[in-house]
C-alpha positions in Angstrom: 108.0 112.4 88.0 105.9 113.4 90.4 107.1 112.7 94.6 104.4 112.9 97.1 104.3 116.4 98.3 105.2 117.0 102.2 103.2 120.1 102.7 101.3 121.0 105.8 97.3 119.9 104.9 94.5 121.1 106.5 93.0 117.1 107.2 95.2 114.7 108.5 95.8 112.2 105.3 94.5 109.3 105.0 96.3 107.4 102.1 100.2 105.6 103.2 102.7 107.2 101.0 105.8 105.3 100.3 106.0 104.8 96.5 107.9 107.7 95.9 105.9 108.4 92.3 102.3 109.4 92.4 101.6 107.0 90.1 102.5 104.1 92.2 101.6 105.0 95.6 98.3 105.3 93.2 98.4 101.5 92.5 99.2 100.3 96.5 95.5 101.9 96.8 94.8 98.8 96.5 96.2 97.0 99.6 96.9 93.3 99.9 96.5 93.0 96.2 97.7 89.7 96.1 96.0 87.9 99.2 92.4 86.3 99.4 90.9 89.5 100.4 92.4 92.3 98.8 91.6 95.7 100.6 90.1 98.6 98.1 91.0 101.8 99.4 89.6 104.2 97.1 85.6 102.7 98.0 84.4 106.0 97.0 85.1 109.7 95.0 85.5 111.3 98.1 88.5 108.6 98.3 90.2 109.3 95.0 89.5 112.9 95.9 91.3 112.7 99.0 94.4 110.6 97.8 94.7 113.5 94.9 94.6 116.1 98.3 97.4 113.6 100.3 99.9 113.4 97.4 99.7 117.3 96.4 98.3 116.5 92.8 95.7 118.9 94.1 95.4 121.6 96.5 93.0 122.1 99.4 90.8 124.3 98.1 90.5 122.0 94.5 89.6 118.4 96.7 86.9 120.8 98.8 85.5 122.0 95.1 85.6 118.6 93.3 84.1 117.1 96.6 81.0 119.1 96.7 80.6 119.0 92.7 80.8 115.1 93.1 77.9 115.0 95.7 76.3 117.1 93.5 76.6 115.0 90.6 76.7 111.5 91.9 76.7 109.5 88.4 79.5 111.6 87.0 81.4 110.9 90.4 81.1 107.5 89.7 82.2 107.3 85.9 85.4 109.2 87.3 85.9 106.7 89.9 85.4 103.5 87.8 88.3 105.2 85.0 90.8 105.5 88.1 90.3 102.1 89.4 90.7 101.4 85.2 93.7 103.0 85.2 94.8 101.8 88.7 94.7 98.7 87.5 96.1 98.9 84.0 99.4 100.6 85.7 99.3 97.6 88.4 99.5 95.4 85.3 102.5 97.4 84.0 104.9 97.9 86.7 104.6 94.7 88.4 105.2 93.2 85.1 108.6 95.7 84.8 109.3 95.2 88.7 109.2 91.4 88.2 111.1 91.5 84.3 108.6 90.4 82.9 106.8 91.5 79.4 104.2 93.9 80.1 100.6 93.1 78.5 99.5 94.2 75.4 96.0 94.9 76.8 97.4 97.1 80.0 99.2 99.0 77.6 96.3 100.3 75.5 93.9 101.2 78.2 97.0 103.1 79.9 97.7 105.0 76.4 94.1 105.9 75.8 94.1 107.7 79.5 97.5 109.4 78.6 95.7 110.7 75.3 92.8 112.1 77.3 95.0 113.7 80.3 97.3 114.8 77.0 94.4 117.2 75.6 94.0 119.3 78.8 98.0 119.4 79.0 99.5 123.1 78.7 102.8 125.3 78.7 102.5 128.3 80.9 104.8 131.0 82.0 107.2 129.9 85.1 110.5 131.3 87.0 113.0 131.1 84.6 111.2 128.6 81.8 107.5 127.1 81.0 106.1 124.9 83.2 103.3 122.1 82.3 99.8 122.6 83.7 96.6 121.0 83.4 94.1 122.8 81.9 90.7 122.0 83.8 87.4 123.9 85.0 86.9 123.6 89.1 84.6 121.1 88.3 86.4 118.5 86.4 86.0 115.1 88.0 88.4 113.0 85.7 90.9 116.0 86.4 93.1 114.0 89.2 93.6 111.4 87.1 95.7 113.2 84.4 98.7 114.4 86.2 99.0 110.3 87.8 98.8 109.3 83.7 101.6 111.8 82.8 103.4 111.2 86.0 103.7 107.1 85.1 104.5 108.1 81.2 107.8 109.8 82.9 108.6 107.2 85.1 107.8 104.4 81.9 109.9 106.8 79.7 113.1 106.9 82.2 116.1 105.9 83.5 114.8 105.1 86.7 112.0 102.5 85.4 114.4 99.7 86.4 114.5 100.4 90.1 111.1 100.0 90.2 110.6 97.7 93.1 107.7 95.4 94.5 107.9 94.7 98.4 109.5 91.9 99.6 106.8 91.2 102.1 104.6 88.7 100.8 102.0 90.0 102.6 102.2 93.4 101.3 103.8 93.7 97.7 103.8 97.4 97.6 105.5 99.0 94.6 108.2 101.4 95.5 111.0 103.6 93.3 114.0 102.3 95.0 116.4 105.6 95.3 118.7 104.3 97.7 122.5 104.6 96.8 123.6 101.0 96.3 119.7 100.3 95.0 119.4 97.0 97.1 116.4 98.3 99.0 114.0 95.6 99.6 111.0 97.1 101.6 108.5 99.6 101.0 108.9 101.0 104.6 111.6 99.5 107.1 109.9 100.5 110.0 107.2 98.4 109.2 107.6 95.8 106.2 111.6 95.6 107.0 111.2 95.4 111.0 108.7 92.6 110.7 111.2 90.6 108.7 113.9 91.2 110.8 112.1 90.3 114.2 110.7 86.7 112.6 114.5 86.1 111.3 115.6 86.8 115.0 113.1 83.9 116.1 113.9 81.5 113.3 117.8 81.8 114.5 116.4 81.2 118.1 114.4 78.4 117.5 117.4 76.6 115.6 119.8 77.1 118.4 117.8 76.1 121.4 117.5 72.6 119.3 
């Protein structure tokens, strides 16, 4: 699987990273999914562009490349970002189904296999330290090209041991998937300082309020 890479950027990032897999930090790019007014976060290429730059699927120099080729091709840009939020959505469908055991749809199922046959066909062995290594075969100009490694990234996750500690957020106002990795794997919040804090502080004030009546 994939982690979210810690590296030093050039641009200060500007997607939340607490998934733990790519591939479903991918599907908290859409935030409050549940609520009245969900919150799209990838609005435009340059979006999907720059979440592909914050989790290390690409480098600096590839997001600059792809950023000018999608401005210079505006229609293409958009064909790229309409499969991600297809795929986005297909993988939502998938691991909130396996985070909740419950059966996964059909129809999610399909539309994520046909993206892992098209990331598939670019998919290559090189030379590495020691072994092969897998790479994606792409031209500097290849818009759909940050969407392969987040297919292959959730096959692995689908096809492992650690599919069951696949978690959704406690918070019912946030619902973010996470890979719980903890040791005892009772982790209930995406982030504690934020998801797990809240909930803490309003059980503080719902033992308060029962003992001053």
């Amino acid at each position: 699987m994939i982690h979210t890479e810690q590296q030093k950027k050039r641009r200060p990032p500007r997607f939340e990273l607490i998934a733990g897999p790519v591939c479903l930090d991918f599907v908290n790019t859409l935030d409050d999914r549940f609520s009245n007014e969900p919150q799209e976060l990838l609005k435009s290429y340059i979006d999907l562009a720059r979440f592909a730059e914050d989790t290390g699927i690409i480098n600096d120099l590839q997001a600059d490349r792809l950023l000018a080729w999608s401005m210079q091709h505006s229609d293409e840009a958009q064909r790229a970002l309409a499969s991600a939020i297809q795929l986005r959505e297909a993988l939502s469908d998938i691991f909130y189904a396996v985070a909740r055991r419950k059966p996964v749809p059909p129809a999610a199922l399909i539309v994520f296999n046909q993206h892992l046959r098209a990331a598939v066909q670019y998919l290559k062995l090189v030379p590495g330290k020691g072994r092969f290594d897998w790479k994606f075969d792409a031209t500097e100009h290849e818009l759909f090209a940050p969407l392969w490694p987040i297919a292959r990234d959730a096959a692995e996750l689908l096809a492992s041991d650690h599919l069951e500690f696949v978690r959704a957020c406690a918070s019912r106002t946030c619902e973010w998937l996470f890979l719980d990795e903890s040791k005892n794997h009772r982790r209930r919040w995406c982030d504690m300082t934020k998801c797990g804090n809240r909930a803490k502080v309003k059980r503080f004030y719902v033992r308060q309020k029962k003992m001053a009546n």
